[in-house]
Backbone bond lengths (Angstrom), bond angles and torsions (degrees), N, CA, C in turn:
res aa  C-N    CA-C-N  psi(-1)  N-CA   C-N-CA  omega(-1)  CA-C   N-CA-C  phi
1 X - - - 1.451 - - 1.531 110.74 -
2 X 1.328 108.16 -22.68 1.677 115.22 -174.58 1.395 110.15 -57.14
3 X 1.286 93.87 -56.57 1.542 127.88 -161.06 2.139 108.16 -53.84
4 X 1.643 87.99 -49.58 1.182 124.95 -172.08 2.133 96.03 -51.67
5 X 1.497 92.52 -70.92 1.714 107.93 173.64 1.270 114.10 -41.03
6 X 1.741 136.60 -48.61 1.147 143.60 -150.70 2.041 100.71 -97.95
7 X 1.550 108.95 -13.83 1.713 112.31 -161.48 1.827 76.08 -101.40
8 X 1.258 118.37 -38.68 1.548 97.82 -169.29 1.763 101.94 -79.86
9 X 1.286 109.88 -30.75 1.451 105.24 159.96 1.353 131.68 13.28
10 X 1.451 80.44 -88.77 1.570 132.39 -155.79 1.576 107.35 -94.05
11 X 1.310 98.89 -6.48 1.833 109.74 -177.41 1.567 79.59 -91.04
12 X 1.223 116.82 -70.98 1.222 114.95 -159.41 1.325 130.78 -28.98
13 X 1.617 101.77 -59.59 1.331 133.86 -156.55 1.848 90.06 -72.74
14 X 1.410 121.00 -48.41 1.469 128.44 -166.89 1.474 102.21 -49.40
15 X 1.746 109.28 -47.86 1.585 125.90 176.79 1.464 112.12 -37.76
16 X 1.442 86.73 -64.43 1.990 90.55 -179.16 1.311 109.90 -65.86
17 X 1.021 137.95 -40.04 1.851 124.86 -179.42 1.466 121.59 -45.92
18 X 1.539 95.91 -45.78 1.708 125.48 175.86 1.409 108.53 -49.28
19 X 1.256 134.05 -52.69 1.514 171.54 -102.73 1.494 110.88 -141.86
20 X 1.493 111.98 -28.62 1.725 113.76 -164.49 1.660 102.72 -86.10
21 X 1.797 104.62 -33.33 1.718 94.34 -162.52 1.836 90.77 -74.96
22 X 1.290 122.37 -32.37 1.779 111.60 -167.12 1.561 94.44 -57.12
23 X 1.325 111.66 -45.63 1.529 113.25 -164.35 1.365 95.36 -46.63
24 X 1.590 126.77 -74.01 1.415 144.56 -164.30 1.317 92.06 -37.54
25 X 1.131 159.79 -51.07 1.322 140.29 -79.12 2.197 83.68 -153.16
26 X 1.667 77.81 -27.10 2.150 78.17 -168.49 1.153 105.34 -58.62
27 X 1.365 147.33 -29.63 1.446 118.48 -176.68 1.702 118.86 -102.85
28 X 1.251 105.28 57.36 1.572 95.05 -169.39 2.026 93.25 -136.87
29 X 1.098 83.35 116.99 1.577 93.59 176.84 1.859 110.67 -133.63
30 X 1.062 106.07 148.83 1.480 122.60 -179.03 1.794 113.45 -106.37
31 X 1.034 108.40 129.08 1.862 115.21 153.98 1.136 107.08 -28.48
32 X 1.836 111.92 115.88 1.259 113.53 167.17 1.360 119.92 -53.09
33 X 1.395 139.37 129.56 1.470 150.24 174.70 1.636 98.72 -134.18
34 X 1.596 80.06 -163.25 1.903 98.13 172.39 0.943 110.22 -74.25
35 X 1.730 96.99 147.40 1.484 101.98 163.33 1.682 129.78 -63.92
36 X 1.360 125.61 173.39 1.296 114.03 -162.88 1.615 95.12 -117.55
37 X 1.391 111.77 14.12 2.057 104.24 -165.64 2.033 85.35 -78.89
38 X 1.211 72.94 132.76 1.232 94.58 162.01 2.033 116.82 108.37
39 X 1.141 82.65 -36.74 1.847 109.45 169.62 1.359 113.95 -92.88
40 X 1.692 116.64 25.12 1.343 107.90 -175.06 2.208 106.96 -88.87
41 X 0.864 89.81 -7.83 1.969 96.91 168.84 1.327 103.02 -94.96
42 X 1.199 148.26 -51.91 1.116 117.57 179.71 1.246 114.00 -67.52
43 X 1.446 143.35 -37.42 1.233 136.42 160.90 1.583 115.26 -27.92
44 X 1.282 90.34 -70.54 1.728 87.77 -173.49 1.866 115.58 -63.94
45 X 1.040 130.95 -2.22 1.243 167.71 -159.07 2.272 92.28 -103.68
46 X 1.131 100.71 -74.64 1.463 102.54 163.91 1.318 109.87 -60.05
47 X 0.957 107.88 -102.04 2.035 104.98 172.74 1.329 110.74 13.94
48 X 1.049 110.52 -74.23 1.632 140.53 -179.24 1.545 99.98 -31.42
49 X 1.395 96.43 -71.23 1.598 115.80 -179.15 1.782 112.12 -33.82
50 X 1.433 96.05 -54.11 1.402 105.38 -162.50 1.514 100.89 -88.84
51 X 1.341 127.35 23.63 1.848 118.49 170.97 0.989 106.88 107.03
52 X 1.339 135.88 -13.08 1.056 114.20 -164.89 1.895 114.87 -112.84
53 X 1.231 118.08 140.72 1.621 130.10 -161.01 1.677 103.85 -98.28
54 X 1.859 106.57 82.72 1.139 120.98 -161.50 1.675 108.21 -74.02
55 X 1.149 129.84 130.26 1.303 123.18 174.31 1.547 114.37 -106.57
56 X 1.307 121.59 -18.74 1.329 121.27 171.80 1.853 110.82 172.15
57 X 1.435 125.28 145.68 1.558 109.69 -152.22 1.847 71.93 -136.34
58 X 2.008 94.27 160.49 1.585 92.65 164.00 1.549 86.76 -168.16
59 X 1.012 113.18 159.43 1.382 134.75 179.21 1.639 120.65 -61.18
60 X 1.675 134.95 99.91 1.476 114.38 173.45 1.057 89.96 -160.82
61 X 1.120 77.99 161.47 1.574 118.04 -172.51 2.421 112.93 51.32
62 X 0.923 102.17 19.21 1.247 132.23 -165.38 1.444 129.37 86.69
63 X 1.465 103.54 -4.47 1.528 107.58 162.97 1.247 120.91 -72.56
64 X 1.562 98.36 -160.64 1.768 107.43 176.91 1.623 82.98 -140.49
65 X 1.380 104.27 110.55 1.076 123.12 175.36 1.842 97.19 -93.80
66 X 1.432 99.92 147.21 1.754 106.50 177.58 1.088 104.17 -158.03
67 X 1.207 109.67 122.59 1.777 125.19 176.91 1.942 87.48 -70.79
68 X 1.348 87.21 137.71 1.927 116.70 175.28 1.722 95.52 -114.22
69 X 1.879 98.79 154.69 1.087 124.57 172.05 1.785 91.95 -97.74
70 X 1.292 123.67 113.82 1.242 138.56 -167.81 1.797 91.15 -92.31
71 X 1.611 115.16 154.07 1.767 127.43 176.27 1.134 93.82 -51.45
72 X 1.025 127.08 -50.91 2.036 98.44 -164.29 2.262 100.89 -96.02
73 X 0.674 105.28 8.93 1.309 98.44 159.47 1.724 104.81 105.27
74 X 0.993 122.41 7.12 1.489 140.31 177.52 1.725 112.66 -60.52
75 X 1.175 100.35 158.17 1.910 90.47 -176.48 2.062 84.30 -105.76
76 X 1.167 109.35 147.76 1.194 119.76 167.88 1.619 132.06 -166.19
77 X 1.334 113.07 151.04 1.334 104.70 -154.85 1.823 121.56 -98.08
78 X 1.409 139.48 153.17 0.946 154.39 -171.18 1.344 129.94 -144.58
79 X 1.674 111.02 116.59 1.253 99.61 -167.32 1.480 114.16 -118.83
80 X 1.171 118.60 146.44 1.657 109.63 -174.12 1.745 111.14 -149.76
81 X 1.402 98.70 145.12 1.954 103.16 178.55 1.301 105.35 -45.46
82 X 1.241 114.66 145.31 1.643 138.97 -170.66 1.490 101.76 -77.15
83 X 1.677 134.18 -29.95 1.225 122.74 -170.50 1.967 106.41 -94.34
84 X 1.332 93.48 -44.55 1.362 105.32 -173.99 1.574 132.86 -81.43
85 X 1.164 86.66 -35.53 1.885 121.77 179.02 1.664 90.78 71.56
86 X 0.953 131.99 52.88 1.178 131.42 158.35 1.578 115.91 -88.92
87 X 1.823 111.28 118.30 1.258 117.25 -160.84 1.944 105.94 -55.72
88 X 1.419 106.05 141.93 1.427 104.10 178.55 1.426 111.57 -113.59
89 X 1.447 119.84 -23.89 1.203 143.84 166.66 1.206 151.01 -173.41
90 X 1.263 145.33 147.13 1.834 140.96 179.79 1.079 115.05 -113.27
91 X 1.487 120.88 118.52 1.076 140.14 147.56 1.736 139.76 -77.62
C-alpha cells in the first residue's frame, strides 16, 4: 500500500509539472494580424537580434510563441505580437 501511495505520488505531481507551462501560458493572446508561416527564420533571426537564445518559434493563439534558452539552461517560453515582436508575455 506504501509503495502504491508514493507511485501515485509521483504520478500526480509529474501531471502537474507537464500541465503548469499550458496553464501559464492560457491567458495570453495577441491582435489578430498575419500569419508568420513562412517568416519563421527571420523571426527567430530578430529574436536572436534582440537577446534572446531562440530554440524554435510557432504560431498560437495569434502570437509567435518561441521556446527560449533560459540563464541556467532551461527551455522556456515567450510570447510576442506577430508585427512588432513586442514581448506580450513569459511563461
Amino acid at each position: 500500500m506504501f509503495r502504491t501511495t508514493i507511485a501515485t505520488a509521483v504520478a500526480v505531481t509529474s501531471l502537474a509539472l507537464v500541465a503548469l507551462p499550458a496553464q501559464a501560458a492560457g491567458g495570453i493572446t495577441c491582435d489578430v494580424g498575419a500569419s508568420i508561416a513562412g517568416a519563421e527564420d527571420t523571426i527567430k533571426q530578430e529574436l536572436t537580434a534582440m537577446g534572446y537564445t531562440v530554440d524554435s518559434i510557432e504560431e498560437w493563439n495569434n502570437c509567435v510563441r518561441a521556446f527560449v534558452v533560459e540563464a541556467d539552461g532551461s527551455l522556456g517560453m515567450a510570447f510576442f505580437e506577430p508585427g512588432s515582436l513586442k514581448l506580450v508575455g513569459e511563461a
